[in-house]
mmCIF file as gemmi writes it, N, C-alpha and C atoms, coordinates in Angstrom:
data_model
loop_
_atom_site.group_PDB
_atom_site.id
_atom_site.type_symbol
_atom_site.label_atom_id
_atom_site.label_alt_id
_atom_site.label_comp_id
_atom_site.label_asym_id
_atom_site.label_entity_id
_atom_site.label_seq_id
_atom_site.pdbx_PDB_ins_code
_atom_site.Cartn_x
_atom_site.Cartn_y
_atom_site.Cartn_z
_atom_site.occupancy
_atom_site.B_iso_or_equiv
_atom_site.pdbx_formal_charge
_atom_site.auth_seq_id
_atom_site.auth_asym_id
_atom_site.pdbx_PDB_model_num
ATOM 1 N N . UNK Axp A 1 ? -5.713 4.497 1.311 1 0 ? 1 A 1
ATOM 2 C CA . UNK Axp A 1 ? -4.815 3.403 1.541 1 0 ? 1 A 1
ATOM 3 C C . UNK Axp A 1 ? -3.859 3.811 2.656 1 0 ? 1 A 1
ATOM 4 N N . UNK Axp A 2 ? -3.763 2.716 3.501 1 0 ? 2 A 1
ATOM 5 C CA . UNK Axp A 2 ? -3.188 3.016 4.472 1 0 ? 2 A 1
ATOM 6 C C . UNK Axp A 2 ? -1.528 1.875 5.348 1 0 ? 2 A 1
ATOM 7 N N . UNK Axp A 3 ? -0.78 2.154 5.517 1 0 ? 3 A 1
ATOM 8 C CA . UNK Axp A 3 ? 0.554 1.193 5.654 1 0 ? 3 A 1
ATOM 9 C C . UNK Axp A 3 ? 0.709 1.588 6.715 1 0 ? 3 A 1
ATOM 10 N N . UNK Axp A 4 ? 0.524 -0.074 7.422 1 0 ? 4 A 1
ATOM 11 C CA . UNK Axp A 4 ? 0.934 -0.049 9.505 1 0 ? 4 A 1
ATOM 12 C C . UNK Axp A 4 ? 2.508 -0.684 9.21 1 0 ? 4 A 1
ATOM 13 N N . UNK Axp A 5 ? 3.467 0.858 9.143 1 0 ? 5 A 1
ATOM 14 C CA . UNK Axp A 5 ? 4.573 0.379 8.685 1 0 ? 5 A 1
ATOM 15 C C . UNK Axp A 5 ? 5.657 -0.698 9.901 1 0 ? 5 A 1
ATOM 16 N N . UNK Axp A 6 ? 5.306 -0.64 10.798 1 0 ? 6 A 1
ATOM 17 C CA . UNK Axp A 6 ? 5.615 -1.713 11.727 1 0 ? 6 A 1
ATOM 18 C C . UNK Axp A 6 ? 5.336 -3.457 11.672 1 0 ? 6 A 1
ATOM 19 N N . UNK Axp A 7 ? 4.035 -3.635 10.575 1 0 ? 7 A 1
ATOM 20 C CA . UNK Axp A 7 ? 3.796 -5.029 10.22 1 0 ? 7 A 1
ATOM 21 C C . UNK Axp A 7 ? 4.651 -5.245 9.218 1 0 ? 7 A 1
ATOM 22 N N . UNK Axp A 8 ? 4.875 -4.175 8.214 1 0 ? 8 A 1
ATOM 23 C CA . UNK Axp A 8 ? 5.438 -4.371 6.543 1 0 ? 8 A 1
ATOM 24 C C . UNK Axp A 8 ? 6.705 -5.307 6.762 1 0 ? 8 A 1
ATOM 25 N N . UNK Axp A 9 ? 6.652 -6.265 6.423 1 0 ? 9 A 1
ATOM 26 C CA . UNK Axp A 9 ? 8.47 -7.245 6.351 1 0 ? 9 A 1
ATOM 27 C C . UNK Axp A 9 ? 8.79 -6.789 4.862 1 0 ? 9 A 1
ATOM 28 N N . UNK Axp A 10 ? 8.711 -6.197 3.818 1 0 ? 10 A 1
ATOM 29 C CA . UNK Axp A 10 ? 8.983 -5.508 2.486 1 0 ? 10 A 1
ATOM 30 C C . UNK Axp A 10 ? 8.83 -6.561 1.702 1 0 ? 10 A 1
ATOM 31 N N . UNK Axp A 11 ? 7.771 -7.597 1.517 1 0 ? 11 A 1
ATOM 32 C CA . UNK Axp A 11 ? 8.106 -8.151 0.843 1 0 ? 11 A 1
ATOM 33 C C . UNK Axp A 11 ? 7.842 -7.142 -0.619 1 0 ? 11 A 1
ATOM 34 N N . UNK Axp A 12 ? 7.474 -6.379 -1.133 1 0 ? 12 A 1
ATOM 35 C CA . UNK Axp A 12 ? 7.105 -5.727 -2.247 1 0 ? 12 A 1
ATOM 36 C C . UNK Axp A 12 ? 5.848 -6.131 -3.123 1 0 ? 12 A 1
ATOM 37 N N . UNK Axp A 13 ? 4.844 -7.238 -2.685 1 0 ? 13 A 1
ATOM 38 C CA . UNK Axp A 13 ? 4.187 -7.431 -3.575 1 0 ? 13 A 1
ATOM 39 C C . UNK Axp A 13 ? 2.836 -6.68 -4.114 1 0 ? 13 A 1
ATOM 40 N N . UNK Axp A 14 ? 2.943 -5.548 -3.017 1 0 ? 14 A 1
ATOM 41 C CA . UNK Axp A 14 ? 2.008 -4.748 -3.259 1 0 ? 14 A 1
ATOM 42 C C . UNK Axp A 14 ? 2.509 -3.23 -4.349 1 0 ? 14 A 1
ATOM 43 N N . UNK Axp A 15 ? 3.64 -3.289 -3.939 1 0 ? 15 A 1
ATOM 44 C CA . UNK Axp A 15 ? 4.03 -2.169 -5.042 1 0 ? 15 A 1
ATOM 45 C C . UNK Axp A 15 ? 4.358 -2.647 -6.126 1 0 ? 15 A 1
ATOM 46 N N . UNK Axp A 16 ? 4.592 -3.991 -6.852 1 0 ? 16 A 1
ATOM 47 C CA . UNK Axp A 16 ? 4.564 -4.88 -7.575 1 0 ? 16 A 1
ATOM 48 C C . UNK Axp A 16 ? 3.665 -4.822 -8.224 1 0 ? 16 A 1
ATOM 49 N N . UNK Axp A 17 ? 2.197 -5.51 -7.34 1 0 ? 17 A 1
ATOM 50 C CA . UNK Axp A 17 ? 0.624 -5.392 -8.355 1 0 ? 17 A 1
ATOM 51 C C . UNK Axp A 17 ? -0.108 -4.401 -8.077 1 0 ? 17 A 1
ATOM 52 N N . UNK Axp A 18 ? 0.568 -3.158 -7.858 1 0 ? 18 A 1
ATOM 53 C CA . UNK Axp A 18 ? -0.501 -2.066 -7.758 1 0 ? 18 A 1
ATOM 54 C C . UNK Axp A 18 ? -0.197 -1.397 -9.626 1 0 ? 18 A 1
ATOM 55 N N . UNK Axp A 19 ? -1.623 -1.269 -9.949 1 0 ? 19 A 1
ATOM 56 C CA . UNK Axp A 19 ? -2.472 -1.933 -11.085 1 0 ? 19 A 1
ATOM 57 C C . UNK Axp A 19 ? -1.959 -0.277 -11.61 1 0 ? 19 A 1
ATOM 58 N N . UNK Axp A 20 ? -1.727 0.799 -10.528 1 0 ? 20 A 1
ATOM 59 C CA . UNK Axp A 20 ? -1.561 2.248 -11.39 1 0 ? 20 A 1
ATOM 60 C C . UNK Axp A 20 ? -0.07 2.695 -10.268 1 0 ? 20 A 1
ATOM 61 N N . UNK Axp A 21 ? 0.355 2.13 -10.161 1 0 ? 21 A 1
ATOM 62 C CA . UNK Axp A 21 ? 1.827 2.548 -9.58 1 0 ? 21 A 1
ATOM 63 C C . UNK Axp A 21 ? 1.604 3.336 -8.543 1 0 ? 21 A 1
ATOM 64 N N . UNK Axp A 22 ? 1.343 2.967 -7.44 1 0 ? 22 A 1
ATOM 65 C CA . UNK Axp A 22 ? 0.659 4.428 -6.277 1 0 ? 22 A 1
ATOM 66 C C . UNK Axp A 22 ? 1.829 4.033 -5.665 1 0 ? 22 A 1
ATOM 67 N N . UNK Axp A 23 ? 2.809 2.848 -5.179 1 0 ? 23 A 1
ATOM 68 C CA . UNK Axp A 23 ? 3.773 2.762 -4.098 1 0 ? 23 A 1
ATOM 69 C C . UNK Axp A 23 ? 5.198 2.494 -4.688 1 0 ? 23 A 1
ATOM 70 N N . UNK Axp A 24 ? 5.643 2.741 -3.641 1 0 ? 24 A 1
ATOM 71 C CA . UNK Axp A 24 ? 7.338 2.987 -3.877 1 0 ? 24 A 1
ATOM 72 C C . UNK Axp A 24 ? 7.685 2.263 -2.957 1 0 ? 24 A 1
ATOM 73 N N . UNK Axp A 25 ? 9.25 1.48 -2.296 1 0 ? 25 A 1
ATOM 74 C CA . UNK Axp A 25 ? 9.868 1.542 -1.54 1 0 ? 25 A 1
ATOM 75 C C . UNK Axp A 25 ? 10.222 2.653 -0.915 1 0 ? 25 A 1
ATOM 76 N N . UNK Axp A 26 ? 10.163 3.085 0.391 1 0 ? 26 A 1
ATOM 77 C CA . UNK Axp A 26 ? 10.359 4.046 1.263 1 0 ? 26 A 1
ATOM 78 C C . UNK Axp A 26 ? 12.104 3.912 1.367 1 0 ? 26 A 1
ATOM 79 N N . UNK Axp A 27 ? 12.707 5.494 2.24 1 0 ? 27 A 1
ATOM 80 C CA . UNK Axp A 27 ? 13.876 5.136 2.668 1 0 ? 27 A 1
ATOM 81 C C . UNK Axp A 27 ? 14.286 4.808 4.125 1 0 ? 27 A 1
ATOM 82 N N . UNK Axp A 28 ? 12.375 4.757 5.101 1 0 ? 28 A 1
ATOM 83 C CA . UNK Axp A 28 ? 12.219 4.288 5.978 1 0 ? 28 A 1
ATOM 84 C C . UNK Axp A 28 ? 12.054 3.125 6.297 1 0 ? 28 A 1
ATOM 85 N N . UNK Axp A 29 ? 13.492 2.911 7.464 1 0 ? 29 A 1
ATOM 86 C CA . UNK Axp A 29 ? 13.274 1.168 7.81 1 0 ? 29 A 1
ATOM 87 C C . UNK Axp A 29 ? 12.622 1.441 9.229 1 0 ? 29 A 1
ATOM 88 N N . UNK Axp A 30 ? 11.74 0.094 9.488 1 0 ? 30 A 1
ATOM 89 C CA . UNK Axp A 30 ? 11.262 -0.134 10.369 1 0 ? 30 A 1
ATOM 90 C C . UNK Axp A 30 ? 11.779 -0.812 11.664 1 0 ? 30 A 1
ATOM 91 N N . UNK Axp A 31 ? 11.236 -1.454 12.579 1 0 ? 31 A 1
ATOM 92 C CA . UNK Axp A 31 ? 11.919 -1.494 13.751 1 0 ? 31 A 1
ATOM 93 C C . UNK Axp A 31 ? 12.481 -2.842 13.431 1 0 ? 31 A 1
ATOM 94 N N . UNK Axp A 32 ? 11.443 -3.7 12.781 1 0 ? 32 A 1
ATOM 95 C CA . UNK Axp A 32 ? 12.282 -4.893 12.058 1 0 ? 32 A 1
ATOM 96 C C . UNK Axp A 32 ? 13.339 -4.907 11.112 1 0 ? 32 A 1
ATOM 97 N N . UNK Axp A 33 ? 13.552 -4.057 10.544 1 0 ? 33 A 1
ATOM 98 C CA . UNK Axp A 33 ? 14.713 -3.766 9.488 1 0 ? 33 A 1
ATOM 99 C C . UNK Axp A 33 ? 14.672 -3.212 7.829 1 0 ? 33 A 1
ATOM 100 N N . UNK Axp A 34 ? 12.909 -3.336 7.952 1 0 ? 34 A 1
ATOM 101 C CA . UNK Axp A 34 ? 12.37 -4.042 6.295 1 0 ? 34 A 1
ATOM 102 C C . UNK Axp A 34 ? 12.134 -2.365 6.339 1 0 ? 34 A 1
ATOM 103 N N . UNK Axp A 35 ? 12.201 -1.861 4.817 1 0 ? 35 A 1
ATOM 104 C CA . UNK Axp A 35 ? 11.246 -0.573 4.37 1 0 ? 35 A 1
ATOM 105 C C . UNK Axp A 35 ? 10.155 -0.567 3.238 1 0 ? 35 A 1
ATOM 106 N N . UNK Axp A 36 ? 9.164 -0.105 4.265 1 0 ? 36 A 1
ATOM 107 C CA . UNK Axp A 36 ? 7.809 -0.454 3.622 1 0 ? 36 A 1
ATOM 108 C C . UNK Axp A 36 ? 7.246 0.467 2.648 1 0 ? 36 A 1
ATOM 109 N N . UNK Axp A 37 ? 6.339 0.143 2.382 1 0 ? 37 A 1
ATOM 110 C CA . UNK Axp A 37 ? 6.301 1.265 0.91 1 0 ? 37 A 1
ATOM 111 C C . UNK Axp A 37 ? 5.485 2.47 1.516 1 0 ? 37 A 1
ATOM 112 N N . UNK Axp A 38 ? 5.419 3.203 0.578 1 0 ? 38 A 1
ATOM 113 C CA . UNK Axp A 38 ? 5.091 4.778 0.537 1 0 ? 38 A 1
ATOM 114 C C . UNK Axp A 38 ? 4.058 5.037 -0.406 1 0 ? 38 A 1
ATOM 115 N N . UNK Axp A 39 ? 3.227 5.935 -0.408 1 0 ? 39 A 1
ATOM 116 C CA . UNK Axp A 39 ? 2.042 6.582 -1.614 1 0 ? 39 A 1
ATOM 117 C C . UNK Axp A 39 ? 3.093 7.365 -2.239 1 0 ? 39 A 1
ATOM 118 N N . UNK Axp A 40 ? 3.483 7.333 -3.265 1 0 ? 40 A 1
ATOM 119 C CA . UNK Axp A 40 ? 4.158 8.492 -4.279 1 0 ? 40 A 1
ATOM 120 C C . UNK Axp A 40 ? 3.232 9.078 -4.913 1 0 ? 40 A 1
ATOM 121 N N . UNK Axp A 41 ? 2.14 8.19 -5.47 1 0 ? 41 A 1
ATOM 122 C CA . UNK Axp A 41 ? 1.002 9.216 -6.49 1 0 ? 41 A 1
ATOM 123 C C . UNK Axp A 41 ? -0.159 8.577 -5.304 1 0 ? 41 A 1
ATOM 124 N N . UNK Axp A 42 ? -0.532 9.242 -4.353 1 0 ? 42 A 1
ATOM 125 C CA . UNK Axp A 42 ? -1.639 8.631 -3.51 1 0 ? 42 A 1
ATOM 126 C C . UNK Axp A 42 ? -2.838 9.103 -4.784 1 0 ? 42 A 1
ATOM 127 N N . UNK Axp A 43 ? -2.948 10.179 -5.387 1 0 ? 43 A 1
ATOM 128 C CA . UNK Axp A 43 ? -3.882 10.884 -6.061 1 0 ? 43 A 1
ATOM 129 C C . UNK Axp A 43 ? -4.809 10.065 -7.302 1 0 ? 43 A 1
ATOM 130 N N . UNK Axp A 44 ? -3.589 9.006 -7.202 1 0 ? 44 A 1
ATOM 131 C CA . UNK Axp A 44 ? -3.538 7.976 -8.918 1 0 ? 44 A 1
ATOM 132 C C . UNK Axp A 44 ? -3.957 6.373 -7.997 1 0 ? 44 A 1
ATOM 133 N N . UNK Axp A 45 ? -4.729 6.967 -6.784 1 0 ? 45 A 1
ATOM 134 C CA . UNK Axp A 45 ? -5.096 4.747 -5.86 1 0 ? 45 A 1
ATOM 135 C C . UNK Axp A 45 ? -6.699 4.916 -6.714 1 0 ? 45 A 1
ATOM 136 N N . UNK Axp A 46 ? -6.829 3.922 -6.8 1 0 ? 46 A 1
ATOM 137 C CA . UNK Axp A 46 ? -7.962 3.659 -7.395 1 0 ? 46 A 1
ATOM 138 C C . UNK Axp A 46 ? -8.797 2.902 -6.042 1 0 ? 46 A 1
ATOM 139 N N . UNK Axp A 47 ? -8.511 2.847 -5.145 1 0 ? 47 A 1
ATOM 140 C CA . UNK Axp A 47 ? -8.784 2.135 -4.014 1 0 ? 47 A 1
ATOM 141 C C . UNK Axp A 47 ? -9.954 0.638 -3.989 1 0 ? 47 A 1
ATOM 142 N N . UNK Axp A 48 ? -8.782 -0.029 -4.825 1 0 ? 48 A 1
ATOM 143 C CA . UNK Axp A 48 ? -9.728 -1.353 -5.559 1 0 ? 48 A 1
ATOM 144 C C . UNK Axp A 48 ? -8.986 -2.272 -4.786 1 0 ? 48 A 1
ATOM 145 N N . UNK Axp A 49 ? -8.205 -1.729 -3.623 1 0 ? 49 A 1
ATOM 146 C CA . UNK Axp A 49 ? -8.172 -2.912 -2.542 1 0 ? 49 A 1
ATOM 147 C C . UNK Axp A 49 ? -6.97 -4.313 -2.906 1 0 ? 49 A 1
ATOM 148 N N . UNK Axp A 50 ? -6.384 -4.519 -3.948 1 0 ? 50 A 1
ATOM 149 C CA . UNK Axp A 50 ? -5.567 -5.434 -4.455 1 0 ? 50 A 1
ATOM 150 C C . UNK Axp A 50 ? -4.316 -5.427 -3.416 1 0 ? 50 A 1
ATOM 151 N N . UNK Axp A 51 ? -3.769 -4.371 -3.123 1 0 ? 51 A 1
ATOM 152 C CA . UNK Axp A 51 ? -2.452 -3.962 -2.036 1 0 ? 51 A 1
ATOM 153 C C . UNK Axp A 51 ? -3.21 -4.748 -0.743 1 0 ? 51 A 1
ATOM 154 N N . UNK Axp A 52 ? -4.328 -4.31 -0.256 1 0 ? 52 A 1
ATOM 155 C CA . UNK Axp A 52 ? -4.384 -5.368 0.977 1 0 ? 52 A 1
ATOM 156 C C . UNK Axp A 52 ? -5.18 -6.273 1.045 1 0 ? 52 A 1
ATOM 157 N N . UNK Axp A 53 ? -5.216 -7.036 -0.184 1 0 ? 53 A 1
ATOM 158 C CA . UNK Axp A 53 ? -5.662 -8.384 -0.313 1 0 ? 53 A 1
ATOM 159 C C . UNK Axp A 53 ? -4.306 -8.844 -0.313 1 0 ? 53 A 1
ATOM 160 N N . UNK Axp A 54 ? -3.08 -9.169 -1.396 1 0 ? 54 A 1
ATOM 161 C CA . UNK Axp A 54 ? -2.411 -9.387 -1.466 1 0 ? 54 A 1
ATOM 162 C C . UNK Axp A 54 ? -1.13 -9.476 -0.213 1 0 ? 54 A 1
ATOM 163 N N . UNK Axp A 55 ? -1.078 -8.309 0.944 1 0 ? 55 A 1
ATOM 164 C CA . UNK Axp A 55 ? -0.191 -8.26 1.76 1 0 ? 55 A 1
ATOM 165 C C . UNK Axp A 55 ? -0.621 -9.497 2.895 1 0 ? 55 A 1
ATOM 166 N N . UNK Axp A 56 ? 0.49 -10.578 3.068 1 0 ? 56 A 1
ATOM 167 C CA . UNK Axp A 56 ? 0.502 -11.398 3.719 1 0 ? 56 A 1
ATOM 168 C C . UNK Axp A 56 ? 0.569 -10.733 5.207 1 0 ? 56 A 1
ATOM 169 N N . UNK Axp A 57 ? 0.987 -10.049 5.215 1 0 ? 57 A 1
ATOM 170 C CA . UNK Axp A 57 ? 1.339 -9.143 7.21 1 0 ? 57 A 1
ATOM 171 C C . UNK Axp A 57 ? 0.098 -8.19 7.512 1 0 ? 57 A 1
ATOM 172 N N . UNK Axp A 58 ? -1.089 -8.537 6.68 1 0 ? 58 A 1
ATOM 173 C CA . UNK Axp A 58 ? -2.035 -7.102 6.719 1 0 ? 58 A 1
ATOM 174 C C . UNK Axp A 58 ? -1.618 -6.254 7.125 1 0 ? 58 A 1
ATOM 175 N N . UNK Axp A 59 ? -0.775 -5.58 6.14 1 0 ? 59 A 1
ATOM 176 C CA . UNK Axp A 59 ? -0.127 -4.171 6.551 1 0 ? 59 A 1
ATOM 177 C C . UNK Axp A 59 ? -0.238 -3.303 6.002 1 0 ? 59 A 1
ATOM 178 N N . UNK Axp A 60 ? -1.615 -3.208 5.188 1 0 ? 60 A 1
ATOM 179 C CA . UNK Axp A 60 ? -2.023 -2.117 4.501 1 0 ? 60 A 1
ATOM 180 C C . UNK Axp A 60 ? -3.6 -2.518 4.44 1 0 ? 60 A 1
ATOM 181 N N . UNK Axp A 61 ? -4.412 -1.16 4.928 1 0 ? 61 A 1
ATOM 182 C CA . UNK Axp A 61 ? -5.42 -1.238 4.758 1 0 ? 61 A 1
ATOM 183 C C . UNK Axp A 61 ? -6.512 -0.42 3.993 1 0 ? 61 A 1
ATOM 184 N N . UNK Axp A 62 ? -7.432 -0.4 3.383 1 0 ? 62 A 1
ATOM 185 C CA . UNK Axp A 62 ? -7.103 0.727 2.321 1 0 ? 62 A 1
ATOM 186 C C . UNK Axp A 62 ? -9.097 0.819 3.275 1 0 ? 62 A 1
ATOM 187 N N . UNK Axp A 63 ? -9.254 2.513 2.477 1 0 ? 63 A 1
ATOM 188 C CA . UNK Axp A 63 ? -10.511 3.105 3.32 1 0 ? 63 A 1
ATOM 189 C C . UNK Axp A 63 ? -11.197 4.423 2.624 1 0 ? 63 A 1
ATOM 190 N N . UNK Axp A 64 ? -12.108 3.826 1.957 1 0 ? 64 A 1
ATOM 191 C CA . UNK Axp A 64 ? -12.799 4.798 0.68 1 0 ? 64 A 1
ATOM 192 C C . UNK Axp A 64 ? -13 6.281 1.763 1 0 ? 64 A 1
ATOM 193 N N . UNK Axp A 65 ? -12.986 7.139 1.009 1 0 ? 65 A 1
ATOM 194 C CA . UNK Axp A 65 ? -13.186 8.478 1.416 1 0 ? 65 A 1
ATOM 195 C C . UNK Axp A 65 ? -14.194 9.193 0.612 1 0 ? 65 A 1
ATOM 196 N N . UNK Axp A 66 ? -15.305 10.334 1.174 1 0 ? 66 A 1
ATOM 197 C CA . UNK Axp A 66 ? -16.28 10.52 0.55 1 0 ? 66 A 1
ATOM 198 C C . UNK Axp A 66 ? -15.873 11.414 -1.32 1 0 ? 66 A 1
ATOM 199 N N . UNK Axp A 67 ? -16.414 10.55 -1.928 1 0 ? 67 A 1
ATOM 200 C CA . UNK Axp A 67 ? -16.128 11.155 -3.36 1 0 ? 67 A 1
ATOM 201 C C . UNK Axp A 67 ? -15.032 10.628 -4.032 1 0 ? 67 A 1
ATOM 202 N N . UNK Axp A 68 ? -14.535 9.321 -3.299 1 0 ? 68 A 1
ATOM 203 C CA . UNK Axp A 68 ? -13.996 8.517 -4.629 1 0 ? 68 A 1
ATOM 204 C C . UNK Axp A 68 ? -14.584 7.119 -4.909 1 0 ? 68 A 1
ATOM 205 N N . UNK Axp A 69 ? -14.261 7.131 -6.535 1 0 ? 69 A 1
ATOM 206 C CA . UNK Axp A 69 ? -14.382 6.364 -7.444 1 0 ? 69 A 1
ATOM 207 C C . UNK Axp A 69 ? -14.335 4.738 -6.869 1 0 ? 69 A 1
ATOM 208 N N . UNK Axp A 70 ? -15.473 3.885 -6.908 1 0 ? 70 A 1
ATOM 209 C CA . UNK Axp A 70 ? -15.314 2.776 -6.686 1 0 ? 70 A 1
ATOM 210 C C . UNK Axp A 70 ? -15.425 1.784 -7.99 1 0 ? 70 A 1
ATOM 211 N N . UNK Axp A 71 ? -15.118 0.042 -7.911 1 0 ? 71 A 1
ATOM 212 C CA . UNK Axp A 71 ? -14.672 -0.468 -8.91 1 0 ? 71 A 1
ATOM 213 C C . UNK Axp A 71 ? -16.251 -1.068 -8.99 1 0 ? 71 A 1
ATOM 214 N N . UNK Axp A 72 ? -16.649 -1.028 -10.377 1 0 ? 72 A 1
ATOM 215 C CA . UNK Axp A 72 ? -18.234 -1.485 -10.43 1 0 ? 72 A 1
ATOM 216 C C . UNK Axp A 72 ? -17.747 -3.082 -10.191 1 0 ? 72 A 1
């Protein structure tokens, strides 16, 4: 999972419905003003893609890596 923290306007709805708590609010603001979220438990993404379905600014894009777990 990945955050183009320059699109993020914060709305939060991805650290909201992330299904195992992987994001936080950051204490980084962006050039727009907003602070976008952060991986706190990157270890705990299930990478089932909900964070960038949900982000209206596609500002997160998420990108399986060899040897993880996908959603049947």
């Amino acid at each position: 999972m990945h955050v183009l923290v320059e699109r993020c306007k914060g709305c939060g709805w991805c650290i909201e419905f992330c299904p195992r708590g992987v994001l936080e609010v950051s204490d980084q603001i962006n050039t727009k003003g907003y602070h976008p979220p952060v991986a706190v438990r990157a270890e705990d993404c299930l990478s089932c893609g909900l964070c960038e379905l949900l982000c209206p600014e596609f500002a997160i894009y998420v990108v399986e890596t060899e040897g993880e777990a996908t959603l049947p």
